[in-house]
SERO-846841 format. One record per residue (C-alpha): residue number from 1; residue in three letters; x, y negated, z negated. Coordinates in nm, 2 decimals. Layout:
 seq type      X      Y      Z
 NUM  ALA      X      Y      Z
...
//
This chain:
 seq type      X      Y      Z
   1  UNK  -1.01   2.05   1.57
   2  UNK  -0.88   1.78   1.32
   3  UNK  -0.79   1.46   1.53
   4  UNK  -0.40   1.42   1.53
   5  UNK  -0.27   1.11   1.38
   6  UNK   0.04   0.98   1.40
   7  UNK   0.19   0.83   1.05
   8  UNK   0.45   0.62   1.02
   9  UNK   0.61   0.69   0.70
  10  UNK   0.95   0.57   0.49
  11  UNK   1.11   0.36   0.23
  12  UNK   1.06   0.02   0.19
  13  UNK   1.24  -0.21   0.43
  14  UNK   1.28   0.05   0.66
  15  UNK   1.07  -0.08   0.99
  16  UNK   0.75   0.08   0.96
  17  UNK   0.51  -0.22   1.06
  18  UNK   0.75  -0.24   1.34
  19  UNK   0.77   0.10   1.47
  20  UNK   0.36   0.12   1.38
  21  UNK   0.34  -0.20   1.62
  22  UNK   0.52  -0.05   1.91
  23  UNK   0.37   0.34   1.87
  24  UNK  -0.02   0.11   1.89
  25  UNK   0.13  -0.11   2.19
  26  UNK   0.25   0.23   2.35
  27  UNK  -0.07   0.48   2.24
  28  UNK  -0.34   0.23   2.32
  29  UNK  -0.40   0.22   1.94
  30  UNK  -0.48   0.03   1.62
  31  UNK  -0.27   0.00   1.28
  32  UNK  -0.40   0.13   0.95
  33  UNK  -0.18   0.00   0.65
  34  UNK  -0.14   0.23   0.40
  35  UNK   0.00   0.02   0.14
  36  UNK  -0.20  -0.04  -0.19
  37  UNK  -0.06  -0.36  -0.21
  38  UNK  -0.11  -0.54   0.10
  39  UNK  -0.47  -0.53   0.10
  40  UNK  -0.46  -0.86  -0.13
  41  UNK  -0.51  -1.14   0.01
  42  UNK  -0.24  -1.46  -0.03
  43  UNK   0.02  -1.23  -0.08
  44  UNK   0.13  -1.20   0.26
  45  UNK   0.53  -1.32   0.15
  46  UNK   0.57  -1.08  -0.13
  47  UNK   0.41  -0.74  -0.03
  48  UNK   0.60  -0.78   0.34
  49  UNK   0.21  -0.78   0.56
  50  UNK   0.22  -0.85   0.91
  51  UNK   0.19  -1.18   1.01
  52  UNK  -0.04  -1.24   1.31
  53  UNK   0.33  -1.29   1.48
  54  UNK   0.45  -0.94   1.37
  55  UNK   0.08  -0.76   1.49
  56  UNK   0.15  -0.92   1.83
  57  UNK  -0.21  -0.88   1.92
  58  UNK  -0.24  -0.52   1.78
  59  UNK  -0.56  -0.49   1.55
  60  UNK  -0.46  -0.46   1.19
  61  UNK  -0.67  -0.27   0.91
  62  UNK  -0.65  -0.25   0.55
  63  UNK  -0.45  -0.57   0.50
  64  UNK  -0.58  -0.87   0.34
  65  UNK  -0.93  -0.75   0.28
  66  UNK  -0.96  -0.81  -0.09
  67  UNK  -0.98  -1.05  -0.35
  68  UNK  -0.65  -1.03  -0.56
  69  UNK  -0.85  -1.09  -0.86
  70  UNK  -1.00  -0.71  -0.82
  71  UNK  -0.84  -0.37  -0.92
  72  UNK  -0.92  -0.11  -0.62
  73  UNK  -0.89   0.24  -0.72
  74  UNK  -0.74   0.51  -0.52
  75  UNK  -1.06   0.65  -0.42
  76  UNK  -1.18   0.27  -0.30
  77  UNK  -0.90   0.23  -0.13
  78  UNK  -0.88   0.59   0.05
  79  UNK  -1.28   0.57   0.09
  80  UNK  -1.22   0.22   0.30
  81  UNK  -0.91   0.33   0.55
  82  UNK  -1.10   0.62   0.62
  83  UNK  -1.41   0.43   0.75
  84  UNK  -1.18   0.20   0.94
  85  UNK  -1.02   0.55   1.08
  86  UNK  -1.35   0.67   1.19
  87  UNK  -1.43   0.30   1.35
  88  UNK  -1.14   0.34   1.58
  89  UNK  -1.19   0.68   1.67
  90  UNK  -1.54   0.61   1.74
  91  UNK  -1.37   0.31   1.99
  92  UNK  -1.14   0.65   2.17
  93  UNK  -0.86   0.45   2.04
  94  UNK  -0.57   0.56   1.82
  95  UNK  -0.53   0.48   1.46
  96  UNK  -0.14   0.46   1.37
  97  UNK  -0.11   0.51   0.98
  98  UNK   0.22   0.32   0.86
  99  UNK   0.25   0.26   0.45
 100  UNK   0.46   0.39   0.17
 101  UNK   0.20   0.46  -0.08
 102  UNK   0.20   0.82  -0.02
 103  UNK  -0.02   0.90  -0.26
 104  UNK  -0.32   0.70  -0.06
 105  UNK  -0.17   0.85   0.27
 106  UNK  -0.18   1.20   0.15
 107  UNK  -0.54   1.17   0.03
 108  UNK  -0.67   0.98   0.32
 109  UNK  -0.51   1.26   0.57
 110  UNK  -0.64   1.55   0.36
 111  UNK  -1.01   1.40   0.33
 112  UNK  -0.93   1.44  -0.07
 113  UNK  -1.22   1.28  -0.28
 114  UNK  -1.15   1.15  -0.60
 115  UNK  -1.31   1.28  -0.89
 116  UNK  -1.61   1.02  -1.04
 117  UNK  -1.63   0.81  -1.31
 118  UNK  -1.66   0.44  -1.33
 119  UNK  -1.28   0.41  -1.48
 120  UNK  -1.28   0.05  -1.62
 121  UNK  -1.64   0.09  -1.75
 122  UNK  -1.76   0.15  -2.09
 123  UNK  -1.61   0.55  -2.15
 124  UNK  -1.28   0.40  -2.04
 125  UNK  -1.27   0.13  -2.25
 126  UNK  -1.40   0.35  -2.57
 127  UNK  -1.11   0.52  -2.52
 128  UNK  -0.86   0.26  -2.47
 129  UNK  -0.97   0.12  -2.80
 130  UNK  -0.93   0.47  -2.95
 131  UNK  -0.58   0.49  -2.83
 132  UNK  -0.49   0.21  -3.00
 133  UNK  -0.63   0.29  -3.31
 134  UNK  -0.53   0.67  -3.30
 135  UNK  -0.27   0.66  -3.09
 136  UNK  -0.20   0.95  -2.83
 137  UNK  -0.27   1.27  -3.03
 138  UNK  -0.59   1.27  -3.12
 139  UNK  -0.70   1.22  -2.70
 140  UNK  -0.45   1.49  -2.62
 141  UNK  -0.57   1.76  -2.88
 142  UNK  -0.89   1.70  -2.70
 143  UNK  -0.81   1.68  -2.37
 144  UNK  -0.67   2.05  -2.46
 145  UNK  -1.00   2.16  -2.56
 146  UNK  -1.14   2.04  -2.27
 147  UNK  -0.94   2.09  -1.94
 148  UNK  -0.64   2.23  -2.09
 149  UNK  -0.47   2.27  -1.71
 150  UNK  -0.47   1.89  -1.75
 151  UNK  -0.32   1.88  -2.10
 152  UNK  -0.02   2.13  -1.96
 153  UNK   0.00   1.91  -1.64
 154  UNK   0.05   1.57  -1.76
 155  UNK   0.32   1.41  -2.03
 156  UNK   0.24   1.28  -2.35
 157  UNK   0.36   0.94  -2.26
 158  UNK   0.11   0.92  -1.97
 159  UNK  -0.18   0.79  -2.10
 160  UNK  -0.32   0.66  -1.82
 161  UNK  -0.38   0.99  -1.69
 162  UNK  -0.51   1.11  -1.98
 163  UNK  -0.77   0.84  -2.02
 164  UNK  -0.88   0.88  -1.67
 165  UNK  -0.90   1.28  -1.73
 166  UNK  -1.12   1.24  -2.05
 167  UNK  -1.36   0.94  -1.89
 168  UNK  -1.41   1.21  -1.61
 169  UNK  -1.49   1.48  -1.85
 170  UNK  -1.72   1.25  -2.10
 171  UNK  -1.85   1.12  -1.75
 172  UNK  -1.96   1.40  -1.55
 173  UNK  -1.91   1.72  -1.79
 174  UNK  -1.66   1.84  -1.55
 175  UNK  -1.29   1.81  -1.55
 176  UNK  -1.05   1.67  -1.35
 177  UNK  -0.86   1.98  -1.32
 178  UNK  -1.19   2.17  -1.14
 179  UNK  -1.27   1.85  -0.89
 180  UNK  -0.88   1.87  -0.82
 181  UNK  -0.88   2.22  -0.74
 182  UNK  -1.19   2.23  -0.56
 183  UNK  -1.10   1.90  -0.34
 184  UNK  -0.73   2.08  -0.22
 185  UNK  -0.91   2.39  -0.11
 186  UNK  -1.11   2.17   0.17
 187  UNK  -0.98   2.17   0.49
 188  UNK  -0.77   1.88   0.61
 189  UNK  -0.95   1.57   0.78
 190  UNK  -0.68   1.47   1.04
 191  UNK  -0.35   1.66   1.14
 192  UNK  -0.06   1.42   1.09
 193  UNK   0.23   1.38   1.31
 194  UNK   0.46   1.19   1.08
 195  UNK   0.78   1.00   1.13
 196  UNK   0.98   0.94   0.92
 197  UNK   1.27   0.59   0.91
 198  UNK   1.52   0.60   0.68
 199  UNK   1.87   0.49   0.66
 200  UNK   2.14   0.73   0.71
 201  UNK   2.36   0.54   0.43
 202  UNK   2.18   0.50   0.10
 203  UNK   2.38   0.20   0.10
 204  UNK   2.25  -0.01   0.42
 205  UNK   1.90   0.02   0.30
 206  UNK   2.01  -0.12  -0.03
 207  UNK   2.16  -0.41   0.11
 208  UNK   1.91  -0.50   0.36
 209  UNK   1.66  -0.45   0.03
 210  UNK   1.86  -0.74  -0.13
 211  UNK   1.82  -0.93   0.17
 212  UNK   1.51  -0.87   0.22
 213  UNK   1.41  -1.01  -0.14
 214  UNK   1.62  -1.36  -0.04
 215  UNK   1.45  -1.39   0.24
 216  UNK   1.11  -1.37   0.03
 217  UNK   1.24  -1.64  -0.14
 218  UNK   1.31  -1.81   0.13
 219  UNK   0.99  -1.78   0.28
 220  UNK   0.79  -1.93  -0.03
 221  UNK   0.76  -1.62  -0.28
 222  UNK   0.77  -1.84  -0.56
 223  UNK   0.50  -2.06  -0.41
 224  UNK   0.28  -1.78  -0.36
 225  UNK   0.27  -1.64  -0.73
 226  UNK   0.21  -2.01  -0.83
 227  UNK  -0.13  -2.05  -0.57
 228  UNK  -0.20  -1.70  -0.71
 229  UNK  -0.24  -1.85  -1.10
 230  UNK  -0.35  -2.18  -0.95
 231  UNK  -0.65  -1.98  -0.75
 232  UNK  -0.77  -1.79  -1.12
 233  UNK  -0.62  -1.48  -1.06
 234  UNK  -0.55  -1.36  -1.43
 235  UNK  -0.23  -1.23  -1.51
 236  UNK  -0.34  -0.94  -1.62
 237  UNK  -0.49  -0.82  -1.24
 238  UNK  -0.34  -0.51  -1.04
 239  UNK  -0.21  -0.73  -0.82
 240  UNK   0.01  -0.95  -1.06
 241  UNK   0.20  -0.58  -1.12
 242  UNK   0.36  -0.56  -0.75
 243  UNK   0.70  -0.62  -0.76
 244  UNK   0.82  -0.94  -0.69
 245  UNK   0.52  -1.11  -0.85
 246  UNK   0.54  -0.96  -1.18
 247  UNK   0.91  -1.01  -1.22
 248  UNK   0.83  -1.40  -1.12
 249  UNK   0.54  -1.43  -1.31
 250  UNK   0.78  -1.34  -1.64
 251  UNK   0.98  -1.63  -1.47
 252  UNK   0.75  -1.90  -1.43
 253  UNK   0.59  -1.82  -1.79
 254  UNK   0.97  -1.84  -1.93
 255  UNK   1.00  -1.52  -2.04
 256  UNK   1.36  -1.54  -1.82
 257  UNK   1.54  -1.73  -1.58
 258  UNK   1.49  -1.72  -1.24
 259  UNK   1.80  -1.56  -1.10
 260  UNK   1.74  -1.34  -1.33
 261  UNK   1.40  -1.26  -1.23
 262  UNK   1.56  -1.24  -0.82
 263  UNK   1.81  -0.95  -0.99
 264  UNK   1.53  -0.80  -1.12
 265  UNK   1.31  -0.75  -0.79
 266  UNK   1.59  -0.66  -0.57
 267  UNK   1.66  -0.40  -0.83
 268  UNK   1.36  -0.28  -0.91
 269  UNK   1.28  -0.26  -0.50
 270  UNK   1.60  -0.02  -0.47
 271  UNK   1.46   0.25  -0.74
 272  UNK   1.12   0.21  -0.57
 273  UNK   1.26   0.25  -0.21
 274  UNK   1.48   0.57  -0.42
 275  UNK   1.13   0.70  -0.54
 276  UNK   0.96   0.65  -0.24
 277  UNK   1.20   0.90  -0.05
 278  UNK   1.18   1.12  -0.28
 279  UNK   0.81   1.17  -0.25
 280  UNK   0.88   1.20   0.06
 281  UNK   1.13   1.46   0.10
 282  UNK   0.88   1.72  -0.03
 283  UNK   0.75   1.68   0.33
 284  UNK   0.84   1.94   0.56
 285  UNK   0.68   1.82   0.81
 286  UNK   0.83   1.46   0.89
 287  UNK   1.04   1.37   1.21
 288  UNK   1.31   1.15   1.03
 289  UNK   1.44   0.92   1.28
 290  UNK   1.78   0.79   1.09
 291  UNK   1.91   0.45   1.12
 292  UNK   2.28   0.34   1.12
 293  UNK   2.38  -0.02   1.02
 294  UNK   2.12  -0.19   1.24
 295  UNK   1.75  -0.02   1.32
 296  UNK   1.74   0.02   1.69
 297  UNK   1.37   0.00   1.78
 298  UNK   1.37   0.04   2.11
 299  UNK   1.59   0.39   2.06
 300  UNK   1.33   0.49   1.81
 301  UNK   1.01   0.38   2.01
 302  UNK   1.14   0.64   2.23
 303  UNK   1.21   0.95   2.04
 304  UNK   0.87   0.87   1.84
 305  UNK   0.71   0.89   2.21
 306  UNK   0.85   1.25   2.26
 307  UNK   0.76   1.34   1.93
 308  UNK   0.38   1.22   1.97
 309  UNK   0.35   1.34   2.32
 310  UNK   0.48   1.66   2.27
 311  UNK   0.16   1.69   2.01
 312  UNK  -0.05   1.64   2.27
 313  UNK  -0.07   1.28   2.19
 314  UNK  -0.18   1.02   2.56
//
């Protein structure tokens, strides 16, 4: 039997370091963020990771364990948490998932593996410079030839994806479509018990979004992009494309005013907090607890208590 995990899942802003905090405190456990941008370190202020304060003694995993110079793939990143999983189970303690990259969190539950190829390596970079001197089409006609699921699947303007399925084709001989297909059809690693926090107004969580973001600000956002640029880190890294350091980035390089750049973040927060629950309501399986004006994490300690004991959960 899979071991059950409980996952703490939601929207931006919504309380899930919190609630992931309490659950651990209460299940004798250990956090595993699940948030592909939090694992950079010096970038505590802008990606919202937990302060030592905020862990109040609860172990923390997955946050602030790499350079913010490197790009970690999806598989790194899933192949990582799941070790650290495994570390705390071997410890008979509980891991509490909590992070809205659901992506990672869907793949890391499922025991999904990631098809290979060394994407940023020499195929990939043959046929970025391909791209842009042939544009899409010529890569799409032969992506059809080759994994023409693939070519069906994905959207002309996603090249990206396309890329990464030809490097895995000119890389292994195999497409991406097969190791997909052959990767869902595995039984799942761990048996999530997910809850869910979101705001029962749309309207709440965008306002407490546009708090949020001041309160960034306030707590040295700017500072932090600048000791990002001051320690190397090249604008062009991953980590430079979070939100909130990319918009202030443009800032600081003059490409637009500050206040604009603030308008910016706290808008492009709300449309990914919109996307976020939208993944998200493809889950039939998640115990939304809903908040009303203020999050009340005492009431939702308690039904998340039920909810895990009820699954058998000590």
């Amino acid at each position: 039997m899979p071991p059950v995990l409980p996952c703490i899942v939601g929207p931006t802003a919504c309380g899930k370091t919190r609630l992931a905090v309490l659950t651990a405190q209460a299940f004798g456990g250990e956090v595993v963020s699940v948030d592909s941008m939090q694992i950079y370190r010096g970038m505590t202020v802008g990606t919202a990771a937990p302060t030592p304060r905020e862990m109040e003694g609860v172990p923390h995993h997955m946050v602030a364990v790499a350079d913010p110079a490197e790009s970690w793939s999806a598989a790194r990143f899933t192949a990582a948490a799941d070790e650290c999983i495994q570390d705390i189970l071997s410890r008979n303690k509980l891991p509490v998932l909590a992070g809205g990259t659901g992506l990672y969190l869907d793949a890391i539950l499922a025991g999904r593996t990631f098809a290979p190829g060394s994407a940023g390596g020499a195929v990939r970079h043959a046929l970025q410079r391909q791209l842009e001197e042939e544009g899409i089409g010529p890569l799409l006609e032969e992506l059809s030839r080759v994994d023409p699921e693939a070519a069906r699947r994905l959207h002309p303007a996603d090249h990206k994806r396309i890329l990464r399925a030809l490097e895995v084709y000119r890389e292994t001989g195999r497409t991406i479509s097969q190791h997909d297909r052959e990767s869902r059809e595995l039984p799942p690693r761990y048996l999530p018990v997910y809850i869910g926090l979101a705001f029962r107004d749309r309207a709440d969580m965008r306002e407490l979004i546009d708090r949020r973001v001041d309160g960034m600000l306030a707590a040295g956002l700017l500072e932090e992009v600048r000791a990002l640029l001051a320690a190397g880190v090249p604008r062009s890294a991953t980590a430079f494309q979070a939100i909130g350091y990319k918009e202030l980035l443009a800032a600081l390089d003059g490409q637009c005013s500050l206040e604009e750049a603030v308008d910016l973040v706290k808008r492009r927060s709300r449309q990914y907090a919109k996307r976020q629950l939208t993944w998200l309501r493809r889950n039939q399986h998640i115990h939304w607890i809903y908040w009303e004006k203020k999050r009340d994490f005492h009431a939702a300690l308690q039904i998340a208590t039920e909810i895990l004991t009820a699954q058998g959960l000590q």
